[in-house]
C-alpha positions in Angstrom: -139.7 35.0 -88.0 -139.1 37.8 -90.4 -137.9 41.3 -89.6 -138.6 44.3 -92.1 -135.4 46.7 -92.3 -135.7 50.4 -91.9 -133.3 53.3 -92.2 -131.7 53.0 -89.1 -130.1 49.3 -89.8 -129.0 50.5 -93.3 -125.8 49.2 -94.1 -125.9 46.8 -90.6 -124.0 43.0 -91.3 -126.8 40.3 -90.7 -124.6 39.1 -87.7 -124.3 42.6 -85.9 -128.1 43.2 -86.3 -129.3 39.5 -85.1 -126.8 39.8 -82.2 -126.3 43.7 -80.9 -130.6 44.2 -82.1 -132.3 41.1 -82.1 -129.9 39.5 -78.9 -129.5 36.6 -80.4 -127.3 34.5 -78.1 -124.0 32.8 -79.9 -125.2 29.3 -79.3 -128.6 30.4 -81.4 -126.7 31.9 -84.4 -125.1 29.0 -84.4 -127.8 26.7 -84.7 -129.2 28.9 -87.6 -126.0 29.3 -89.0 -125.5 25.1 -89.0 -129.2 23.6 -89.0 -132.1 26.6 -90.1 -131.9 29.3 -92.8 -131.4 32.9 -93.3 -132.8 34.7 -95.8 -133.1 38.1 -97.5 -136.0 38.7 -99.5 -136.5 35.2 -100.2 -132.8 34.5 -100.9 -130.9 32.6 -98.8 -127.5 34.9 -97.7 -124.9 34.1 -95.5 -124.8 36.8 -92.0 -121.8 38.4 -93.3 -124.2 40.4 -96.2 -125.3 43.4 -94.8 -128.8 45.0 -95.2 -130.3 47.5 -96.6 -133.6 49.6 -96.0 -136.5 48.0 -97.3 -134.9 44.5 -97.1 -137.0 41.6 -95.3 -134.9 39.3 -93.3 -136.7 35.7 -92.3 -134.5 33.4 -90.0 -136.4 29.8 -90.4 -134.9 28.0 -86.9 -134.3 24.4 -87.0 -136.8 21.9 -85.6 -136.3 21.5 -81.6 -135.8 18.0 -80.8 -138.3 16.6 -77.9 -136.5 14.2 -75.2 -137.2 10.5 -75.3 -138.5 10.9 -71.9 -141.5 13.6 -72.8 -144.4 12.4 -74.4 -147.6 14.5 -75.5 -150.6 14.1 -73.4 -154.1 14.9 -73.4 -154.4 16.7 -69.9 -156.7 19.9 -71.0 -154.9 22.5 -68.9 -156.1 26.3 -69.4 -153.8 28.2 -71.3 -155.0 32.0 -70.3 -152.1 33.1 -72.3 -150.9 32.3 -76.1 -149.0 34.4 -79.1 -146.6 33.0 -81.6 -143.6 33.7 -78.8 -144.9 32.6 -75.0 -147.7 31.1 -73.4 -148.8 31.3 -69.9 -150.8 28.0 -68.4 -153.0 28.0 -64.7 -151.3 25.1 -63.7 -153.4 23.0 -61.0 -152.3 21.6 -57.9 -150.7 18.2 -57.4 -149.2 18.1 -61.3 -145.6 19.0 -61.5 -144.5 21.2 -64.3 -141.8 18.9 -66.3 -141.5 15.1 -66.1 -139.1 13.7 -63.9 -138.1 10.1 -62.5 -141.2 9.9 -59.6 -143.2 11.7 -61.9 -142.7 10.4 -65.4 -146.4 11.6 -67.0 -149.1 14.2 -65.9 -147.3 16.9 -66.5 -147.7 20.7 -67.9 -145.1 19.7 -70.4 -146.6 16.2 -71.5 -149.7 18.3 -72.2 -147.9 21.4 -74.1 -146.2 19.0 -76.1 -149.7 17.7 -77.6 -151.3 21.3 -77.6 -148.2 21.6 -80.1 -148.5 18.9 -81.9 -152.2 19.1 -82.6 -151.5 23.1 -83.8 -148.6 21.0 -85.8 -145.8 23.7 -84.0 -142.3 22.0 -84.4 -141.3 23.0 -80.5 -140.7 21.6 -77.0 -141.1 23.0 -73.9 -139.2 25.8 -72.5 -139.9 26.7 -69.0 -139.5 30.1 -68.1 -141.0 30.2 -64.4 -141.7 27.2 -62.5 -143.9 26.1 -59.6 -143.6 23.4 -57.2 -146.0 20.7 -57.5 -148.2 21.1 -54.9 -148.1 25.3 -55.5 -150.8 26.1 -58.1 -150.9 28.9 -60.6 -149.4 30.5 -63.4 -146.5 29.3 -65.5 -144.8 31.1 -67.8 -143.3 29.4 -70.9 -141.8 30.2 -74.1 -142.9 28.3 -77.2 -138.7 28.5 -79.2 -135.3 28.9 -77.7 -134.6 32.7 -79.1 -138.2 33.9 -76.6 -136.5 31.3 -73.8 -133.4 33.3 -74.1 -135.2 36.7 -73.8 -137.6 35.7 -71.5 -134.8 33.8 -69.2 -132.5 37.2 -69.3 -136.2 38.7 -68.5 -136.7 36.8 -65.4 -132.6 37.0 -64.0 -132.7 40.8 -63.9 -135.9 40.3 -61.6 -137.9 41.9 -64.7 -140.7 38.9 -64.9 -143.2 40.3 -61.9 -145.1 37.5 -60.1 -147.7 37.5 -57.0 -149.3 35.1 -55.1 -151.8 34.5 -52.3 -151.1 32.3 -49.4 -153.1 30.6 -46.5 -150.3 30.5 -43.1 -151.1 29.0 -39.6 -151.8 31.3 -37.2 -152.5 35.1 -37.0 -149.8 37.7 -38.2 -148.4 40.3 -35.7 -148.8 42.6 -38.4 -151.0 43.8 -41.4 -147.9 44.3 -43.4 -144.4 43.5 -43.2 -141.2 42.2 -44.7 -139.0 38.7 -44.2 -135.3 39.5 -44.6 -133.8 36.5 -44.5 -130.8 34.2 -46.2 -131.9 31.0 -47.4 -129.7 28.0 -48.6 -129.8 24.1 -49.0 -130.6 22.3 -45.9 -127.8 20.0 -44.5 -128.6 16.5 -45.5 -131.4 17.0 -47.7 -131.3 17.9 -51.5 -134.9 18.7 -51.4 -135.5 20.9 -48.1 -134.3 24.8 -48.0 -133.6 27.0 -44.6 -132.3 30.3 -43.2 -129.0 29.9 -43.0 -126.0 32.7 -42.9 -124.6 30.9 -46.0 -127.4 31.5 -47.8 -128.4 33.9 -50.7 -129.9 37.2 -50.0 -134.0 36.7 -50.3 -136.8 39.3 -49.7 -140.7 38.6 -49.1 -143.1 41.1 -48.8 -146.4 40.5 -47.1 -150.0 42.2 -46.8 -153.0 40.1 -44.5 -155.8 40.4 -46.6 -158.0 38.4 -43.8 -157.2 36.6 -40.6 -158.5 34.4 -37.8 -156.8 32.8 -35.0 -156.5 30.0 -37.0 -155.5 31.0 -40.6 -154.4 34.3 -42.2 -155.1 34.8 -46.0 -152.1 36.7 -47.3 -151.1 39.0 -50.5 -146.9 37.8 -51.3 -144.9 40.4 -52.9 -141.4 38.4 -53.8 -138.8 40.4 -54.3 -136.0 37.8 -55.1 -137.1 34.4 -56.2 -135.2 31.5 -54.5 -136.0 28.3 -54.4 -139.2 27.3 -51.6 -139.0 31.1 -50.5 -142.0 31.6 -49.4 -143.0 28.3 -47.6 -139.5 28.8 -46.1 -139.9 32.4 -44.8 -143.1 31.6 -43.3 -142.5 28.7 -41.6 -138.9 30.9 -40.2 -141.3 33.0 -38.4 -143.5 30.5 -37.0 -146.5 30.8 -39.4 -146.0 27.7 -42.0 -148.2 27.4 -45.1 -151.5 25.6 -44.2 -150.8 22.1 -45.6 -146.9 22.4 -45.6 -146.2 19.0 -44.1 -142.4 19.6 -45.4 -141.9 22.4 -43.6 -144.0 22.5 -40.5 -147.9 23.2 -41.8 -150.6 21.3 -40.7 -152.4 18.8 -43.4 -155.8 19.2 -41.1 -157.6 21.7 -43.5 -155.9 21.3 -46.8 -154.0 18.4 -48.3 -151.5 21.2 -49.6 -149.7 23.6 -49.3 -151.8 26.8 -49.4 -150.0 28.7 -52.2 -151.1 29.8 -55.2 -149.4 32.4 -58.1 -152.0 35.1 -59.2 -150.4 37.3 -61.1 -147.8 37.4 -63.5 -146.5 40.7 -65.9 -143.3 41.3 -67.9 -142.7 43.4 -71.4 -143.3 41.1 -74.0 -139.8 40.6 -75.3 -141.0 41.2 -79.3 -144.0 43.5 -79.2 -142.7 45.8 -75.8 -145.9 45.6 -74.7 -146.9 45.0 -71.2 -148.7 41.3 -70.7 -150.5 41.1 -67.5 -152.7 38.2 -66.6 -154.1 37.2 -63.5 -156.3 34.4 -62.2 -158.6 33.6 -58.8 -157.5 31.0 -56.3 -158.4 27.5 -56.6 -161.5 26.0 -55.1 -159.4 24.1 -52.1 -158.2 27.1 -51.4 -161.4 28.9 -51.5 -163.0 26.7 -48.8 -159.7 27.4 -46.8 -160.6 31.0 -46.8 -164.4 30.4 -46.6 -163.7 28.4 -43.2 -161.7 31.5 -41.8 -164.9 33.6 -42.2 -167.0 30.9 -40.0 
């Protein structure tokens, strides 16, 4: 990446300006310090030299190392989203986002990892917002580790914006409305969530966008971002995501759970600029939402 110097970093030490301007965190220096390159108009310096106006500073980062467990695969996921910094995937239903023991293969990152090695990019895969498996949507991930440590100090000041649209059992007292409620590890299980006392503050915000007896079709505002907030909150009010087995939704009309993530915006952490993308709801979903009108 290269950096042209103006007036007002005249005189700066290379260190001060990649750390106090730039944000690079210690543990990134480092690695450029130890294992990439810093130049200076072609010349490689050391980041005590400082600056001057007209300079062009390049810091070459070293090549990321890929775990032994990933592996690039051929999946053909739509990226709606790519720059030299981030890129933003619709990821489907069904597909987790990072390999693990149950799900060794199939996933966004097996893919990513051969969408970089055919545009021969010498990175692995840093997840910046994640999705459970069955939640569809988009997935927000940086392509190095300096954008994964903007985009991750980004998304823990609550400055990463996302939306989805939901399908819950039942019809909502009201058109609008907010779920207050503290949510923490279940007893017992490492995998379920619940209201709890214990728990950490979490916010939802709610609009019906159409209802039936049956089903309502609702906007989700999320203003914190724990873990299973949503299918949590809902199902603490007695309105479970349709195909939420885990947490009380019936599996009748969708083989799971009704979620999806529409919308995502944040400031691009190089160019300031506002990126905004947003997608339409899966087909499984659709018939959902088509059967509510019948």
């Amino acid at each position: 990446m290269k950096w042209h110097i103006t007036n007002e970093h005249d005189g700066m030490m290379i260190r001060d300006f990649l750390r106090n301007y730039l944000h690079f965190s210690r543990r990134i220096l480092i690695s450029v310090k130890t294992e990439g390159k810093i130049l200076v108009n072609g010349n490689p310096v050391s980041v005590r030299e400082h600056l001057q106006a007209g300079d062009v500073l390049e810091v070459q980062f070293p090549k990321e190392e890929i775990a032994g467990f990933m592996h690039p695969e051929a999946i053909d996921i739509s990226i709606v989203y790519e720059d030299d910094a981030l890129l933003i995937v619709n990821k489907p239903a069904n597909m987790a986002t990072i390999p693990s023991l149950h799900h060794p293969g199939g996933t966004v990152a097996n893919d990513l990892l051969h969408h970089y090695r055919e545009a021969e990019l010498p990175y692995t895969v840093h997840v910046v917002t994640r999705l459970d498996r069955d939640t569809s949507g988009l997935v927000l991930i940086a392509k190095h580790r300096y954008s994964h440590s903007l985009l991750a100090k980004l998304q823990k000041s609550g400055k990463i914006k996302r939306k989805y649209k939901a399908v819950v059992e039942g019809k909502l007292a009201a058109k609008q409305g907010t779920i207050r409620a503290p949510i923490g590890r279940k007893e017992g299980s490492i995998i379920e969530r619940t209201v709890t006392e214990t728990g950490k503050d979490a916010i939802t915000h709610y609009s019906v966008l159409k209802a039936s007896e049956r089903h309502s079709y609702i906007d989700i505002d999320l203003e914190t971002g724990r873990t299973h907030q949503i299918r949590v909150h809902f199902s603490h009010i007695g309105h479970p995501l349709a195909g939420d087995d885990l947490y009380g939704g019936s599996t009748k009309y969708i083989s799971r759970q009704a979620l999806h993530c529409y919308y995502i915006s944040f400031e691009h952490p190089f160019t300031r600029e506002r990126v905004e993308v947003e997608t339409e709801v899966p087909e499984d979903m659709q018939r959902l939402i088509e059967q509510m009108e019948k």
